[in-house]
ROVO-137212 format. One line per field, with one value per residue (C-alpha): residue in one letter; y, x, z. Coordinates in steps of 0.02 Angstrom, whole numbers, plus 50000, padded with zeros to 5 digits. Layout:
BEGIN
code: A, ... .
yy: Y, ... .
xx: X, ... .
zz: Z, ... .
% end
This chain:
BEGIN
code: X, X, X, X, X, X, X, X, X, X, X, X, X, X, X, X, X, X, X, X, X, X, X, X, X, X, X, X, X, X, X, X, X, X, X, X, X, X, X, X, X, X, X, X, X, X, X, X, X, X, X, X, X, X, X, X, X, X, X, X, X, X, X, X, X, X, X, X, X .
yy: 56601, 56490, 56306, 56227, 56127, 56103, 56057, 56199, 56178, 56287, 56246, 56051, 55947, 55782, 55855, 55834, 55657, 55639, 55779, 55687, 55677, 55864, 55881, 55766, 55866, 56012, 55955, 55894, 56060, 56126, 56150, 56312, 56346, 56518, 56476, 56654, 56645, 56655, 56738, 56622, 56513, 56318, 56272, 56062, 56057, 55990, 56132, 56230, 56253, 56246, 56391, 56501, 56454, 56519, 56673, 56779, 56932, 56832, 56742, 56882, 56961, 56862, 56696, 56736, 56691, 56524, 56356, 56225, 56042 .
xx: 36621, 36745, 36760, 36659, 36798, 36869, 37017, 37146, 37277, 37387, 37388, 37341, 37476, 37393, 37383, 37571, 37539, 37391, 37348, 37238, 37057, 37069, 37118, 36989, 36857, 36898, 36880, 36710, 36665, 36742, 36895, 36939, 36880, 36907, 36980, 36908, 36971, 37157, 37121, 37171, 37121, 37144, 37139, 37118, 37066, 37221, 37143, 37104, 37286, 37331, 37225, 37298, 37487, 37474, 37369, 37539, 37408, 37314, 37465, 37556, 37445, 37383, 37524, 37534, 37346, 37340, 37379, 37363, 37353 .
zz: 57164, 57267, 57286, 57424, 57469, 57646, 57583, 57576, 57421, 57497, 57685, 57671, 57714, 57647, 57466, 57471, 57510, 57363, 57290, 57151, 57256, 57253, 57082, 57036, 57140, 57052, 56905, 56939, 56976, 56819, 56737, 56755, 56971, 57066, 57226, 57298, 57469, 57417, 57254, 57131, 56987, 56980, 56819, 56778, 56603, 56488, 56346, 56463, 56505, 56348, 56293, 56438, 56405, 56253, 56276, 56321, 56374, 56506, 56565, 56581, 56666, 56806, 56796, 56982, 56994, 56920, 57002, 56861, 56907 .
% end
């Protein structure tokens, strides 16, 4: 599953301007979204990110894989 977003997070210049109607888009979605086409998890939930923080396995593991906003 990927998000259906046009937007790229990681080649869109006007997310540097504001970034926040993509973060809230995302969370929409849900708070913990597979970005599949660049193989990485955006993760929006404030527990969410919490919870993965401090699971030292997971992070880690895959802290390269995460983009938390």
């Amino acid at each position: 599953m990927s998000t259906d977003s046009p937007i790229d997070f990681f080649t869109d210049d006007s997310i540097l301007e504001d970034p926040y109607p993509y973060y809230e888009q995302l969370r929409a979605q849900c708070p913990v979204q597979p970005i599949g086409h660049h193989d990485v998890v955006a993760v929006t939930g404030y527990d969410e990110a919490n919870e993965i923080y401090r699971d030292r396995k997971s992070t880690r593991l895959n802290s390269s894989h995460l983009v938390i906003s």
